[in-house]
C-alpha angles and dihedrals in degrees: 000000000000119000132243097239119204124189112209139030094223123122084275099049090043099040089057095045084047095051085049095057091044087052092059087236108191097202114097119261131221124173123189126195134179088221138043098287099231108156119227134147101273092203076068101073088065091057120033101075087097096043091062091240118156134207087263099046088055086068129104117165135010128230092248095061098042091057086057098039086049098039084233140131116245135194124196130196087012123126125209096226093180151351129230098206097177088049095036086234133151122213108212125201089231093057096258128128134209140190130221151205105192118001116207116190113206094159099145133212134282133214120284107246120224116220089243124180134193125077101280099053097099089067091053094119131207135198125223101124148037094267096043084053083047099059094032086062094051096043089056091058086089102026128099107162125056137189132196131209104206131027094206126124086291100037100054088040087064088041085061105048089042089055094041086048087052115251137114122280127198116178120203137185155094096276112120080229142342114313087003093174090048110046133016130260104272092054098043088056095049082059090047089053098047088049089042087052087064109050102275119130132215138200107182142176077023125089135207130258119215125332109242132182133247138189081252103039135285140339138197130171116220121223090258087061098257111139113211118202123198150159094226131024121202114196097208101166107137137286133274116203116247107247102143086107092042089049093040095058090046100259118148106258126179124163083329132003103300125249139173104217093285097068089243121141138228089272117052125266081017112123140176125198135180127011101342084058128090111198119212084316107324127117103202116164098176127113096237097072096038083061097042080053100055093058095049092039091050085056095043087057108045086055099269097110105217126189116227095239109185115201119200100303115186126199131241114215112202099223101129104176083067106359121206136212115187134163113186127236111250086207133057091202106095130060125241124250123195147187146169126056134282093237097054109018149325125223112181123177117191104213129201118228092260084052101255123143117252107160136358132195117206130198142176119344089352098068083092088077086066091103094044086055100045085056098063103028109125130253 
């Protein structure tokens, strides 16, 4: 029998393989990943500087033990170079083949890299994976002062775990104000006060020229003529889903590998889950509908077609020295109305024009009211 074959050992790839297992599916199951497969909570690489946590101690489980857990077949280091989709047939870089049912493709997402100049922009780091966490943390044994390139959602998760480990932060980037893309202005300032308050510093609406080195460290003036220096620089300036593979092999991509609402491609028994997926339309990198999608997709595959069906499903933002809940209106028809302080807290509820509740962002002492909101938001 043909296996179920699964790219990537992310929280997509092993939650699949998980819910498979759970399912009692009675197909084989192979999953096949470029690195060592251990499984860890990927949000935590953005907020365990400051709890002294290192790349090991984020495991927490190896590849090994999850094969025999899941009653499954794993290959490590081993890169998928191409799919025959006519033959069901996978190219490996080590020569091999392999043959598949079912392919699901949970191959994530990687940093957006900025077209950066100057002779130190090849050592601008970012952080997506565990060694990427592991060389950013050694690198910051002799580093004091950091600066950020983005002031999104990443970028000012990292901000807050640097300044609660104690260094310097500098954030730099074009946004008007903080998650920008996430939260409205008066909430994304209320973030920006509480960083500023200690210690952090922001240019916004402003971006930086070319990296250069220095016998401390690392410059880079800023298009309002500011020059920042620092010991690290972290590019965090969003995420692109990984659809080189998917394209490669002929299969419709977008922003993301394209899917209708049951995860399936553009070529039949072909799948995507997670963040390299977009689903009838939707980009969503969050854990809540990845997970949402394992469940549908475990059925789709063991012959129970399933629909992906996302409820309301709000975002936590680990900021903790002002935290933030938001989940974004769907609609732009509608105005903001907001109360509370930025000191202590923000609630702001985005109305329709008939005054029903269609998104929400919380921030500080007011994210309790989470619960209360999603109650009455509208259908």
């Amino acid at each position: 029998m043909k296996p179920i074959v699964i790219i990537g050992s992310g929280l997509a790839g092993y939650g699949l393989l998980r819910e498979l297992k759970n399912r009692q599916c009675p197909s084989p199951r192979l999953l096949i990943t470029a690195d060592g497969g251990e499984s860890y909570y990927k949000p935590n690489l953005s907020s365990s500087l400051a709890k002294k946590k290192s790349a090991s101690d984020l495991v927490m489980s190896q590849a090994t033990t999850i094969a025999q857990e899941m009653s499954a077949e794993i290959l490590t280091h081993t890169r998928v170079v191409a799919v025959d989709a006519t033959q069901h047939k996978l190219f490996l870089n080590n020569g091999q083949e392999r043959v598949y049912s079912q392919l699901v493709l949970a191959v994530g997402s990687n940093p957006i890299r900025l077209p950066l100049t100057g002779d130190g922009a090849g050592e601008v780091l970012s952080v997506n994976n565990l060694d990427d966490y592991a060389l950013f943390q050694k690198k910051l044994v002799h580093a004091q002062r950091i600066a950020i390139i983005g002031p999104g959602l990443i970028g000012s998760e990292f901000a807050n775990d640097l300044i609660l480990s104690g260094r310097q932060v500098t954030i730099i980037g074009p946004d008007p104000w903080p998650i920008s893309t996430l939260v409205p202005q008066t909430a994304g300032l209320a973030v920006q006060q509480a960083m500023a308050d200690k210690g952090a510093i922001w240019h916004l609406e402003t971006f930086n020229g070319p990296i250069e080195k220095t016998s401390s460290g690392y410059a880079t003036t800023l298009k309002n003529g500011v020059t920042v220096a620092a010991d690290l620089i972290l590019s965090a300036v969003g995420i692109r889903a990984e659809t080189q593979l998917a394209s490669q092999s002929g299969l419709k991509t977008n922003r993301g590998i394209v899917t209708d609402a049951f995860l399936q491609t553009s070529s039949p028994n072909i799948f995507a889950l997670g963040d390299c997926a977009e689903v009838d339309g939707r980009s969503l990198p969050f854990v809540q509908p990845l997970m949402i999608g394992t469940r549908a997709l475990a059925a789709t595959l063991m012959g129970q077609p399933q629909k992906v069906q996302y409820p309301p499903m709000p975002v936590q933002i680990k900021t903790t020295l002002h935290p933030v809940i938001t989940l974004p209106p769907q609609t732009k028809e509608g105005r903001w109305i907001f109360e509370g302080t930025p000191t202590a807290g923000i609630s702001g509820k985005f109305l329709t024009g008939d005054d029903k509740l269609a998104g929400f962002v919380l921030t500080g002492d007011r994210i309790a009211e989470k619960t209360t909101l999603m109650e009455t938001l509208a259908p």
